[in-house]
Structures are given as structure tokens and as C-alpha cells.
C-alpha positions, -999 to +999 in steps of 0.1 A: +000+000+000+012+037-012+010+062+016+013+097+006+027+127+027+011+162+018+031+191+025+012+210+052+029+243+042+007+267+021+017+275-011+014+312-018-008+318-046-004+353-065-034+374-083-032+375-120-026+413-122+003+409-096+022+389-123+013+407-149+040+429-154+065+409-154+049+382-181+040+408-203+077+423-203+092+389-212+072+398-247+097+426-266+107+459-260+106+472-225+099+509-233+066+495-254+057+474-219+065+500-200+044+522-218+013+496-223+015+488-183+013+527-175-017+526-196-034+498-184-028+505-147-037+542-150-073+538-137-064+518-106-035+543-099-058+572-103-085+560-087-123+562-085-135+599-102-104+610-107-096+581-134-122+589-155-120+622-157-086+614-170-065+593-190-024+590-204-020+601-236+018+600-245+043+584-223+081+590-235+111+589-215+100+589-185+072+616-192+034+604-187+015+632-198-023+628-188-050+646-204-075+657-176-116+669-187-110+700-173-085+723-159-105+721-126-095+687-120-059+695-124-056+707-094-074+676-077-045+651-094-018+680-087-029+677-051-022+635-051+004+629-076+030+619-056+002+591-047-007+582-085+037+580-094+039+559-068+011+535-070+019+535-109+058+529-105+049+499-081+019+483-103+042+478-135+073+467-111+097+498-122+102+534-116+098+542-152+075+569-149+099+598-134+075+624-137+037+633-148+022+663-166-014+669-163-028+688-191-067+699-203-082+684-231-086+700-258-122+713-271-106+708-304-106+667-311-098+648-348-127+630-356-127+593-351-112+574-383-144+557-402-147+522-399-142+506-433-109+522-432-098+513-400-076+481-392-102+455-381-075+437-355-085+474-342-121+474-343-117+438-328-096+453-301-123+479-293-150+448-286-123+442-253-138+461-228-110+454-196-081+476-209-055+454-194-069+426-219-072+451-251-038+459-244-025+424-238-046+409-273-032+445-295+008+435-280+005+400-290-008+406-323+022+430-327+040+403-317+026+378-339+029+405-372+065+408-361+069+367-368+057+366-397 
């Protein structure tokens, strides 16, 4: 008779979106992952009402540059933006962001490109609602262009 001995030690077990990073930077270039993380962890950096009244535009260097609704809410992120770098620097596992601008939308916007001329990877990227996802399925089918 086989007698077997379980190890009464937990094993830790890590959240998806702990790991994340690090997966997705085993992909290609780390600026690119850098850049896809900042965007995908903005909201949960940001937090509540101030994430949706703003969103990264342009991240280069180590400049994230935010566009915000409204000038009056650039003085609510101002006031916690220490907060947002750090949460942000933490969530993709590096201190790439070394500083962020918020600036106001502008009034003046290009209209959205018309959809028998847009790429349809894109339009099947819009149908991803969780960014983090959208993100992840646009990179990999970068990745897969790349191979071919």
C-alpha cells in the first residue's frame, strides 16, 4: 500500500494582475511594456473619479503626460500625484515613470477614423472592454505581425 505525505505548508498563490508585469515584459521591447503597463494601470493608480475624468495620452522617456476633462480637475491630481507615481511605479514593477504632466483636453478633437478604413485587429480590439486585456490581445498581435 502507497502512503502519501502532503506538504502541510501553504503554497502562496499570486493574483493574476500581480504577475502581470512581469509576463507581459518577457514579450519585446521594454519601453513598449512600459508604456502599455502605465496605460493599463492608470485607472487603478488614479482612482475612482479621478480616473475617469482622466486618461495617459503620451508616455516618453520617463514623461506620462495625462490629459484631464477639465482644468479644474488638475488641481485635484496635482494635489495627489505623488500618490498616482507611486502606485503607478509599483503596479508595472519599475520606476519608469519619473514624472507626470497633467494637461486639459482640448475642445478641439480629430474625428474618429471611419470604420471601413480602419484596421479590423482594431475594431476587434475595441469589442475588449477590460483595458488590461485590449492591451495584452493589441501586444500579441504585434507580436505575432512581427513573426511573420
Amino acid at each position: 500500500m502507497v502512503r502519501y505525505a502532503f506538504v502541510s505548508t501553504p503554497i502562496p498563490v499570486k493574483r493574476a494582475s500581480d504577475i502581470l508585469a512581469t509576463v507581459y515584459r518577457q514579450g519585446g521591447d521594454p519601453k513598449e511594456a512600459d508604456r502599455d503597463l502605465i496605460f493599463c494601470y492608470w485607472k487603478q493608480a488614479a482612482g475612482g473619479r479621478l480616473a475617469q475624468v482622466s486618461r495617459p495620452i503620451h508616455f516618453t522617456g520617463s514623461l506620462l503626460v495625462v490629459e484631464v476633462d477639465s482644468p479644474e480637475w488638475i488641481v485635484a491630481l496635482e494635489a495627489v500625484r505623488k500618490r498616482i507615481h507611486a502606485k503607478l511605479n509599483a503596479a508595472i514593477g519599475s520606476k519608469a515613470v519619473g514624472r507626470i504632466m497633467f494637461r486639459a483636453a482640448s475642445t478641439l478633437r480629430k474625428p474618429a477614423a471611419r470604420a471601413e478604413t480602419a484596421d479590423p485587429s482594431l475594431q476587434m480590439a475595441d469589442g475588449v472592454r477590460d483595458p488590461q486585456l485590449r492591451r495584452l490581445y493589441l501586444a500579441s498581435k504585434r507580436t505575432a505581425e512581427k513573426g511573420r
